[in-house]
DOLUMPA-326890 format. One line per field, with one value per residue (C-alpha): residue number from 1; residue in three letters; x, y, z. Coordinates in Angstrom, 1 decimal. Layout:
<rs>
resi	[NUM:...];
resn	[ALA:...];
east	[X:...];
north	[Y:...];
up	[Z:...];
</rs>
This chain:
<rs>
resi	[1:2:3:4:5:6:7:8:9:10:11:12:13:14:15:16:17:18:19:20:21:22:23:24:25:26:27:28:29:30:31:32:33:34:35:36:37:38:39:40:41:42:43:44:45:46:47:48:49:50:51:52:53:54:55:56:57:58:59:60:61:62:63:64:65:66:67:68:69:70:71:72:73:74:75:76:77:78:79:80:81:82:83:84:85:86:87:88:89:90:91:92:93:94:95:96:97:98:99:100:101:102:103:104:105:106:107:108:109:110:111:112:113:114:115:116:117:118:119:120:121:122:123:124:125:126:127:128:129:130:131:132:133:134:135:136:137:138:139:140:141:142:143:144:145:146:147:148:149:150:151:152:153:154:155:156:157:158:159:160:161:162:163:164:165:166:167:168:169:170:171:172:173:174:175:176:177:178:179:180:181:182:183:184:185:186:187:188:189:190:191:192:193:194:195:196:197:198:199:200:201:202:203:204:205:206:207:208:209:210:211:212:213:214:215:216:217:218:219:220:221:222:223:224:225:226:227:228:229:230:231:232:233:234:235:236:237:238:239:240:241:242:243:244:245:246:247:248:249:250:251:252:253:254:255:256:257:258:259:260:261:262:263:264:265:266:267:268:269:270:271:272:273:274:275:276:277:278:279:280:281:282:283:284:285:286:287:288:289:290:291:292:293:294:295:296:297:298:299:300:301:302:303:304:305:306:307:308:309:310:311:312:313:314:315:316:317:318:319:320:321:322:323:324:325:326:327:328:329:330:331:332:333:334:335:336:337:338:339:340:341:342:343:344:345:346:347:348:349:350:351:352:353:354:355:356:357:358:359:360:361:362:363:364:365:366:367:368:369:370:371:372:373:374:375:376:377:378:379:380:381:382:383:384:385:386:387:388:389:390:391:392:393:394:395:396:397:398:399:400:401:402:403:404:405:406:407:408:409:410:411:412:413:414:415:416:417:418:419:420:421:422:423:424:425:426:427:428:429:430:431:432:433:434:435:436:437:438:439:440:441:442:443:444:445:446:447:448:449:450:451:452:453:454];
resn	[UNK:UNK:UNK:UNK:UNK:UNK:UNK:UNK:UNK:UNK:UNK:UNK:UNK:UNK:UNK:UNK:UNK:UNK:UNK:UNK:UNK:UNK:UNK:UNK:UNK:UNK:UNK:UNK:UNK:UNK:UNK:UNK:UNK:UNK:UNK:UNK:UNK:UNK:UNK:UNK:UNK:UNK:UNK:UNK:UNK:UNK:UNK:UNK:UNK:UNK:UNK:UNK:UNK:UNK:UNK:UNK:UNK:UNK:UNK:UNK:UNK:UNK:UNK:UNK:UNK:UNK:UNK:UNK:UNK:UNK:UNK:UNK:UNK:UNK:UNK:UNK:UNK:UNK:UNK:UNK:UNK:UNK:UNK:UNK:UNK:UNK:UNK:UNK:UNK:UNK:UNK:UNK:UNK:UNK:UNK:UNK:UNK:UNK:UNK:UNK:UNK:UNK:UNK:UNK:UNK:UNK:UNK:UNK:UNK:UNK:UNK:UNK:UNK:UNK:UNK:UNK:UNK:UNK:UNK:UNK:UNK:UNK:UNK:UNK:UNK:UNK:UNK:UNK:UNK:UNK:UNK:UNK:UNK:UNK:UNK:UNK:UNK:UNK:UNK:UNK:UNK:UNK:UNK:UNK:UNK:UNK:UNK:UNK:UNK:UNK:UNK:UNK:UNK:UNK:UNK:UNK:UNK:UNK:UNK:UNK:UNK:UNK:UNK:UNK:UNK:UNK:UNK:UNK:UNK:UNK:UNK:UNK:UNK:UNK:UNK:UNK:UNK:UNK:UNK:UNK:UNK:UNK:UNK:UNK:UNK:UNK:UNK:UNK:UNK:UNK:UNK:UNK:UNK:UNK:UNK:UNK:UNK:UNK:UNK:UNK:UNK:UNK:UNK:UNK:UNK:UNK:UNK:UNK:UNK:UNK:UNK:UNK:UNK:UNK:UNK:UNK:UNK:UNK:UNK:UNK:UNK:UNK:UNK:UNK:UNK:UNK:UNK:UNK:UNK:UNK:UNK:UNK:UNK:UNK:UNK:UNK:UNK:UNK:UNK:UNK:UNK:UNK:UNK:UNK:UNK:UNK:UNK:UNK:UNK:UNK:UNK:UNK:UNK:UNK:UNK:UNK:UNK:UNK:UNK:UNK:UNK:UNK:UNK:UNK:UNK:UNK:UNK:UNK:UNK:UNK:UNK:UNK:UNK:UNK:UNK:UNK:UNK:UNK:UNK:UNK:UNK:UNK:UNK:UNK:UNK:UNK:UNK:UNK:UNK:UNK:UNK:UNK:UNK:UNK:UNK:UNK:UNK:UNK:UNK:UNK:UNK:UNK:UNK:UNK:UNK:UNK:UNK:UNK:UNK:UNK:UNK:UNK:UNK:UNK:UNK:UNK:UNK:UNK:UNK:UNK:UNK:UNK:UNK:UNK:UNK:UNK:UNK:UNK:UNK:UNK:UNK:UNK:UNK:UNK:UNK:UNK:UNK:UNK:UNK:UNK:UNK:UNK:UNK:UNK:UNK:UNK:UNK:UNK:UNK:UNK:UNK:UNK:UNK:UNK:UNK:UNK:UNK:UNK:UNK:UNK:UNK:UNK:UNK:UNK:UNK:UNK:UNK:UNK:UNK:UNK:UNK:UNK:UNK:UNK:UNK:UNK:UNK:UNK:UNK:UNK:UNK:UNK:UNK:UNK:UNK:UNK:UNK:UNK:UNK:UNK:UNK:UNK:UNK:UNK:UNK:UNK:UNK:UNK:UNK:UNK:UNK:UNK:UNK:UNK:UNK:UNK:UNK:UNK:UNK:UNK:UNK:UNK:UNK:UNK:UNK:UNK:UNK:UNK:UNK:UNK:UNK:UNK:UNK:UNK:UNK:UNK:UNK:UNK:UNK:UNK:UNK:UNK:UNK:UNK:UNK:UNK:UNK:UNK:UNK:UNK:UNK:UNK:UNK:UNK:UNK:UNK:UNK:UNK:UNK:UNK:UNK:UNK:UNK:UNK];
east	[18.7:16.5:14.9:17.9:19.2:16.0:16.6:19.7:21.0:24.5:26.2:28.8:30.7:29.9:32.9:34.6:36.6:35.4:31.6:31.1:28.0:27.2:24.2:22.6:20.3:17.3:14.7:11.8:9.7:7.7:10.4:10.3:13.5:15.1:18.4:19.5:21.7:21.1:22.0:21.3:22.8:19.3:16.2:14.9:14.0:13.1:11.8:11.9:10.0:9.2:7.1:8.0:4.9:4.6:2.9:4.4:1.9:-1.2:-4.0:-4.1:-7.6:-6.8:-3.2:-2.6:-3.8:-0.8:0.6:-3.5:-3.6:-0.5:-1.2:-4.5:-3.0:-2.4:-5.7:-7.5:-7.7:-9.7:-11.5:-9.5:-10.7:-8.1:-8.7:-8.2:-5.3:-3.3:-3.6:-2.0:1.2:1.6:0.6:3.6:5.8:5.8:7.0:4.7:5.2:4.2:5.7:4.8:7.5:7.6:8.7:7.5:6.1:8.1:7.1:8.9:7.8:10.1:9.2:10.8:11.5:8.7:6.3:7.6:4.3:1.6:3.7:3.7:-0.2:-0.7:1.4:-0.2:-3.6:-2.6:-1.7:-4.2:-7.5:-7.1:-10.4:-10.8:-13.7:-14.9:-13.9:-10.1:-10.5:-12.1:-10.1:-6.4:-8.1:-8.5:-5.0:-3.8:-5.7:-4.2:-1.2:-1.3:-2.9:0.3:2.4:0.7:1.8:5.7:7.8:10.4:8.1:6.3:10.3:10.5:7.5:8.2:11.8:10.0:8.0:10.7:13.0:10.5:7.6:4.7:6.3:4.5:7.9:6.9:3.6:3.0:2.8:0.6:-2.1:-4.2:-7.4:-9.5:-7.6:-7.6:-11.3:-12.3:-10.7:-13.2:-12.9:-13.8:-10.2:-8.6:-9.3:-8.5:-5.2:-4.1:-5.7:-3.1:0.3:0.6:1.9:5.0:6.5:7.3:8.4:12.0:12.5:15.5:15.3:18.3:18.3:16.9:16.3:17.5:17.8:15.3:13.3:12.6:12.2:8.8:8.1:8.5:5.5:3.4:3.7:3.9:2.3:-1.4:-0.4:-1.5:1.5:1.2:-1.7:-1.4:0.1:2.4:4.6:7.2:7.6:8.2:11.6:12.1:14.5:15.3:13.6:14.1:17.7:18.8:16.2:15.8:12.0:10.6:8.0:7.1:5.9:5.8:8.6:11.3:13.7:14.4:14.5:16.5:16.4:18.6:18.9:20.3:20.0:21.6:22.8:21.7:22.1:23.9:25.9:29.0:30.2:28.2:31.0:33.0:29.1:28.9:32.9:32.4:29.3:30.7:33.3:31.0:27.8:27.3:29.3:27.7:30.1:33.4:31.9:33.0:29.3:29.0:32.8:32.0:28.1:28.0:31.6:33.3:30.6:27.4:24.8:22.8:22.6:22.6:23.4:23.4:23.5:22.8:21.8:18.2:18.3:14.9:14.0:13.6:15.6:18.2:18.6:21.0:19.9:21.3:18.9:19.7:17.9:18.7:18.1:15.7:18.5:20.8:19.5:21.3:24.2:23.9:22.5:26.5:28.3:26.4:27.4:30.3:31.3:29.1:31.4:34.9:33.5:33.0:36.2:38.5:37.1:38.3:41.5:43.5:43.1:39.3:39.3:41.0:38.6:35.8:37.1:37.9:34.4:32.0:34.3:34.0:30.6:29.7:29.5:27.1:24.7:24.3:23.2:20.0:18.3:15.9:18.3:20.3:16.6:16.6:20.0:19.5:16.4:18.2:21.1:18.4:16.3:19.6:21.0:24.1:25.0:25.7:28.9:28.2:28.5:32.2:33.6:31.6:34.5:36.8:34.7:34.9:38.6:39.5:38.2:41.2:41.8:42.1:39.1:36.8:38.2:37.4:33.7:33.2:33.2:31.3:28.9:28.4:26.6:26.5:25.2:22.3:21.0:17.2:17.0:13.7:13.5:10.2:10.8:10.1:10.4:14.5:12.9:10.9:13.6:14.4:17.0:16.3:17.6:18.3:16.6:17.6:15.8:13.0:13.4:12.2:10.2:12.7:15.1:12.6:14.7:18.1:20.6:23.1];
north	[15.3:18.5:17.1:15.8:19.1:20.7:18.3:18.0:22.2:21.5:18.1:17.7:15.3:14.5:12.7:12.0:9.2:6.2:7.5:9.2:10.4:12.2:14.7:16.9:19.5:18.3:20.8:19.4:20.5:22.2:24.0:21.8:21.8:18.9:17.8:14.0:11.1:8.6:5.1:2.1:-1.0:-1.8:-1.4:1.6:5.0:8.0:11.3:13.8:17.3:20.1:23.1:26.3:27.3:25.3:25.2:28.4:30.1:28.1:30.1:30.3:28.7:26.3:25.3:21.2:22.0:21.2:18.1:16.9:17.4:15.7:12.2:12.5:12.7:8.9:8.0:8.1:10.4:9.9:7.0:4.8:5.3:5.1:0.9:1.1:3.3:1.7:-1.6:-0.2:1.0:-2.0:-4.4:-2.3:-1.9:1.4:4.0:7.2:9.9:13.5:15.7:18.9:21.5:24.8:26.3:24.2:20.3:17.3:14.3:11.3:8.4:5.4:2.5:-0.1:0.9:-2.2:-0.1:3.7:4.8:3.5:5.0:8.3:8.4:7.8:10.7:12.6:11.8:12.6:16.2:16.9:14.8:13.8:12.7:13.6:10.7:10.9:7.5:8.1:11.7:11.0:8.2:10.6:13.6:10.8:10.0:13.2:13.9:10.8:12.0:15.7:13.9:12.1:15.3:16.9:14.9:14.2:16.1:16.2:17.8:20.2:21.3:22.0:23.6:26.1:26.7:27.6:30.0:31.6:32.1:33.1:34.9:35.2:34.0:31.5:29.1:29.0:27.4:23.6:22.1:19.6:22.0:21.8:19.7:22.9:23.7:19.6:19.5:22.6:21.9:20.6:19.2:22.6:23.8:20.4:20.9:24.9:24.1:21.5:24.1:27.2:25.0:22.9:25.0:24.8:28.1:26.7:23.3:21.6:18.1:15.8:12.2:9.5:5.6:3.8:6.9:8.6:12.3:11.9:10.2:12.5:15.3:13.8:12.4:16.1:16.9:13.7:14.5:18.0:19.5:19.1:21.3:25.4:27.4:29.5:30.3:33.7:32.1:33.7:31.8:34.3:33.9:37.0:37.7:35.4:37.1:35.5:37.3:35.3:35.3:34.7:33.3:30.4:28.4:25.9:23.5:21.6:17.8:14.6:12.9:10.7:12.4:16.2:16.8:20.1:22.2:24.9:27.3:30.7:32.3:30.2:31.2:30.4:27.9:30.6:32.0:32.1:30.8:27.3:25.2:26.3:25.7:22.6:21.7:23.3:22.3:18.3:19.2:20.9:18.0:17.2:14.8:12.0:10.0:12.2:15.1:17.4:17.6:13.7:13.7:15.8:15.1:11.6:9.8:11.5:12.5:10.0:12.6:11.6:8.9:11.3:15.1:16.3:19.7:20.8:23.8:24.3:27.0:27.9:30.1:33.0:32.2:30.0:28.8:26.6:23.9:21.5:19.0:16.4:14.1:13.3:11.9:14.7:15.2:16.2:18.5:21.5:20.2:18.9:22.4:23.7:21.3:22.2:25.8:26.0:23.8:26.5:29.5:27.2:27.1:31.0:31.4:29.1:27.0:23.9:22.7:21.4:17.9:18.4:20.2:17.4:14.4:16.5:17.1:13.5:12.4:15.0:14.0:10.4:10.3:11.8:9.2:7.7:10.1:8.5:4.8:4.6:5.8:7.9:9.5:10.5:12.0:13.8:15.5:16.3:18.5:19.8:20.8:23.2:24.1:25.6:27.1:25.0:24.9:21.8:21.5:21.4:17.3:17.5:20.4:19.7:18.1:20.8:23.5:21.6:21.0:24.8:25.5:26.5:26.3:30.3:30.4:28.0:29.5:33.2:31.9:30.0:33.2:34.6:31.9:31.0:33.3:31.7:34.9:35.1:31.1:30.3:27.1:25.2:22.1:19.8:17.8:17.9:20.5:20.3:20.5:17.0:15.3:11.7:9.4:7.7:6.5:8.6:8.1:9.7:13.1:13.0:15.1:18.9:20.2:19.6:21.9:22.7:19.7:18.7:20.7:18.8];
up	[-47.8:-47.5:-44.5:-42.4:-42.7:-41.3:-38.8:-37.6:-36.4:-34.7:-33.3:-30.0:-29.3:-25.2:-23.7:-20.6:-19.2:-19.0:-21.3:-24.1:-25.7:-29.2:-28.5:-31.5:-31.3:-33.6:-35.2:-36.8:-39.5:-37.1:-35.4:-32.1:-30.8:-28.7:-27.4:-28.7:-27.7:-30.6:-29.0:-31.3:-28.9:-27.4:-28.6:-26.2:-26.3:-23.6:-24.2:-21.4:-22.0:-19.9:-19.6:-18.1:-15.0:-12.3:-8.8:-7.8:-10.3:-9.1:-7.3:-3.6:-3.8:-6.0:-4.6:-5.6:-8.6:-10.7:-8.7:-9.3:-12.8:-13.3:-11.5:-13.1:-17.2:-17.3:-15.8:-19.3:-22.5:-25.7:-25.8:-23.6:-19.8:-16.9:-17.2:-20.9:-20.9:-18.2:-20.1:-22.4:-20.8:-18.6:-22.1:-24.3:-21.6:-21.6:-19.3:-18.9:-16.2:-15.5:-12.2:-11.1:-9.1:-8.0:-11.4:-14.0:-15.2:-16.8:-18.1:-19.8:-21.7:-22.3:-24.3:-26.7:-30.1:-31.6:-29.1:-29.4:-32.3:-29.7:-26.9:-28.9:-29.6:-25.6:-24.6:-26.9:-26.0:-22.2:-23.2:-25.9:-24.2:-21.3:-19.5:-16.1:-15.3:-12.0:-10.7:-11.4:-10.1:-6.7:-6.0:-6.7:-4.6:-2.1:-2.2:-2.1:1.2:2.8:1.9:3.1:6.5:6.8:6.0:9.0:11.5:9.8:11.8:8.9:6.8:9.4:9.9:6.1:5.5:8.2:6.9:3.7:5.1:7.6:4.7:1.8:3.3:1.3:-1.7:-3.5:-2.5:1.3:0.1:0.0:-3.3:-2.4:-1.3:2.0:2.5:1.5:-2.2:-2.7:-2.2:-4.1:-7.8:-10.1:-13.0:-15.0:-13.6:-13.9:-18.0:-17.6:-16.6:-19.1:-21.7:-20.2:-19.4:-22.3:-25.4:-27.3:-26.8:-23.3:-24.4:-23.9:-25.0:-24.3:-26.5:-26.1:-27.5:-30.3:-32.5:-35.2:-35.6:-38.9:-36.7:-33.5:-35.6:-36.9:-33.7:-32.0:-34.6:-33.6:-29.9:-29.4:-33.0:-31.7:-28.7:-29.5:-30.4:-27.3:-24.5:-23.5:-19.6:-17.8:-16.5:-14.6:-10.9:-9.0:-7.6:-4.2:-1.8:1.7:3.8:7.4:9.2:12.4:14.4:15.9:16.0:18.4:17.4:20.3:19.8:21.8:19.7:21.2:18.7:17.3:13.9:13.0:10.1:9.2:6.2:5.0:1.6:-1.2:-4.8:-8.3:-10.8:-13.1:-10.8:-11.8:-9.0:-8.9:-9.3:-6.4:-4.3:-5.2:-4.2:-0.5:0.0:-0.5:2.0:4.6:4.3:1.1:1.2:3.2:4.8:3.6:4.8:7.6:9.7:9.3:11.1:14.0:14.2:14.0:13.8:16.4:18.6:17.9:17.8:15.0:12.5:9.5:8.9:5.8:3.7:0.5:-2.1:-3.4:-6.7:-7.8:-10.9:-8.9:-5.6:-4.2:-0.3:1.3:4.0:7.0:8.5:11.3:13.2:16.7:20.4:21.8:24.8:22.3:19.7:21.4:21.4:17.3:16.8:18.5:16.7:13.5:14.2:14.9:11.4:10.1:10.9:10.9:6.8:7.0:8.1:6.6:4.1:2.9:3.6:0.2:0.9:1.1:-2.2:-3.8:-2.4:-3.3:-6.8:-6.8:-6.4:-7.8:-11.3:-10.7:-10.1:-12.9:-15.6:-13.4:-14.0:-17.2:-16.5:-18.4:-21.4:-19.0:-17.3:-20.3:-21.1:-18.3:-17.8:-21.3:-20.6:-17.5:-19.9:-22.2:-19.1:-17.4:-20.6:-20.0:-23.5:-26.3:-24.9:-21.3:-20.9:-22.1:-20.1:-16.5:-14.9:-15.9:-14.5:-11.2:-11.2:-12.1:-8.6:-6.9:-3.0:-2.9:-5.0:-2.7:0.7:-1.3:-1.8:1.6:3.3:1.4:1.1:4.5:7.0:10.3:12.0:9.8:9.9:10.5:12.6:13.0:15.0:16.0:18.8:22.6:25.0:25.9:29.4:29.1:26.9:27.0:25.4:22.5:19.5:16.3:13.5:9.4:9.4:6.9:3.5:3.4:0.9:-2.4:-4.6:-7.7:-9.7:-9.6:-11.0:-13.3];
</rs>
């Protein structure tokens, strides 16, 4: 009884229409703290953690770093080599995964309850001893190279790495998390070990767990896994302030494409902002929205200037920008870039209209049970819930933080949102003077949000 006690902090009851999920806050005997959704009906269970210093605080020599490290940690540790270890996983059926972003690392395991103790020890071995041989680390600094070679010539990602660095300056956000041929072939394995010996320690450690555990269970786990790591490392793990810095200007990157990818951002607004909620109802209406939103209407259904147009919010730890991107017939990036415009200030200036509130309500409400369709990404929004500071009972009043966004409210915050005399345009693509028709094509992805915000 003593030790279920220890356990088990505070309960809340998650529920919606349609879903509802029981999530505790577990302590263990070691004071690791997680966030759990105990689900007995299969026999599966996920375990998302994360750790606070990411990319963002890697050295400018050494930039990759992070994102090398972490495609490296199931490639061997202890005394199973990458062969060994990867036998394992595939063997067991287990699920093991490490990312690196801007602001910090993640890294789930998901296996089935028979296979959850083995599971455990190789998670733990990643963190605690991983190897770094030199077959598996020659052959990932190989792959990273081929992949920042392809980068190069992506015009998607040579108009969202530009954006970055119009918008953020010298920040350490304007840089490429990947790194550059130079950083990729400078890191050794003396700082591959160096870094897992700084990032990993349990003062900067969030777990979310969900499935085939108990609450009694998970807290010893959270000791198996995460006890070994030091209690701290002396890192610091604070990114300085990121204001944006770039507005109103507009940059032409000239390439023989037969299309024009455009990219278009202003300065954005936090995940605790206050006034999130009424973001993320506007920014469905103007082109978050996909196919029920108001650039798709006037960009591609009534005027077929692209195949895609899309917008959307990116909140980082220590700044926040907002983005459009379209791709489109070379001819006709001028007149996507008007279109795209003039929704911009028709947003500034009215807002959404009261029907648009109420789809948008409609969906981003709907849609949210989906966001809880597997084990893992029950996990996942359940470390998203800490990392935020969301609160226990964040799950059960979402929806009603959406639908308390009042018409007044969002045309109030659309104006003040939306700057469309301060926007930073990029677009790759041909000279206008030496463009040709040709078909549209999706604009490829910029540079990503840190990690989605729930």
């Amino acid at each position: 009884m003593k030790k279920v006690l220890a356990l088990v902090v505070a309960a809340c009851v998650f529920a919606a229409p349609a879903f509802a999920i029981t999530v505790r806050e577990v302590k263990s005997k070691g004071g690791i703290t997680a966030y759990l959704a105990e689900d007995h009906t299969t026999p599966i269970i996920a375990i998302t953690f994360g750790f606070k210093g990411g990319s963002a605080i890697d050295a400018d020599a050494k930039l990759g770093l992070s994102g090398m490290v972490t495609s490296l940690l199931d490639e061997g540790a202890g005394t199973l080599d990458s062969f060994a270890f990867q036998t394992e996983l595939q063997d067991r059926a287990i699920t093991l995964r490490f990312n690196a972003d801007s602001d910090g690392l993640t890294g789930q395991i998901v296996t089935t309850t028979p296979n959850a103790p083995k599971a455990y020890e190789l998670v733990r071995l990643a963190m605690t001893q991983p190897r770094f041989d030199q077959e598996p680390v020659e052959r990932i600094r190989r792959q990273i190279l081929v992949g920042i070679q392809s980068r190069l010539e992506s015009p998607g990602r040579i108009a969202g790495e530009r954006l970055m660095q119009e918008l953020f300056g010298k920040h350490p956000y304007a840089r490429e998390d990947e790194g550059t041929p130079e950083t990729i072939k400078g890191i050794t394995v003396d700082d591959l070990r160096g870094w897992v010996k700084s990032r990993f320690a349990r003062d900067r450690l969030i777990v979310g767990a969900s499935g085939d555990i108990t609450a009694a269970q998970l807290g010893t786990t959270l000791d198996q896994i995460f006890g070994p790591l030091p209690a701290a490392t002396g890192l610091n793990a604070e990114v300085p302030p990121a204001p944006i810095v770039g507005t109103g200007k507009v940059i032409r990157i000239h390439k023989n494409l037969p299309q024009s990818i455009v990219y278009i951002g202003q300065k954005g607004l936090m995940r605790e902002d206050p006034d999130w909620y009424k973001a993320q109802v506007v920014d469905y209406v103007f082109g978050g929205g996909s196919f029920a939103s108001r650039l798709m209407d006037e960009v591609r259904e009534k005027r077929g200037l692209a195949y895609s147009v899309g917008t959307g919010l990116a909140p980082y730890d220590a700044g926040a920008m907002m983005m459009a991107s379209v791709g489109t017939r070379a001819d006709q990036a001028e007149e996507s870039l008007k279109v795209i415009r003039d929704e911009w200030r028709k947003m500034h200036d009215g807002g959404p209209t009261q029907d648009e509130l109420n789809d948008a309500k409609q969906y981003l409400t709907g849609a949210w049970p989906l966001r809880f369709t597997s084990t893992g990404s029950i996990a996942d929004i359940l470390l998203a819930v800490q990392r935020d500071n969301l609160g226990l009972d964040y799950i059960d009043k979402r929806n009603s933080l959406i639908e308390a966004v009042t018409l007044e409210q969002a045309k109030a915050f659309s104006a003040k949102l939306y700057d469309p005399d301060n926007l930073v345009v990029v677009i790759v693509g041909p000279d206008p003077a030496m463009a040709k028709p040709a078909a549209a094509k999706p604009a490829a992805a910029a540079k990503p949000a840190a990690k989605a915000k729930p």
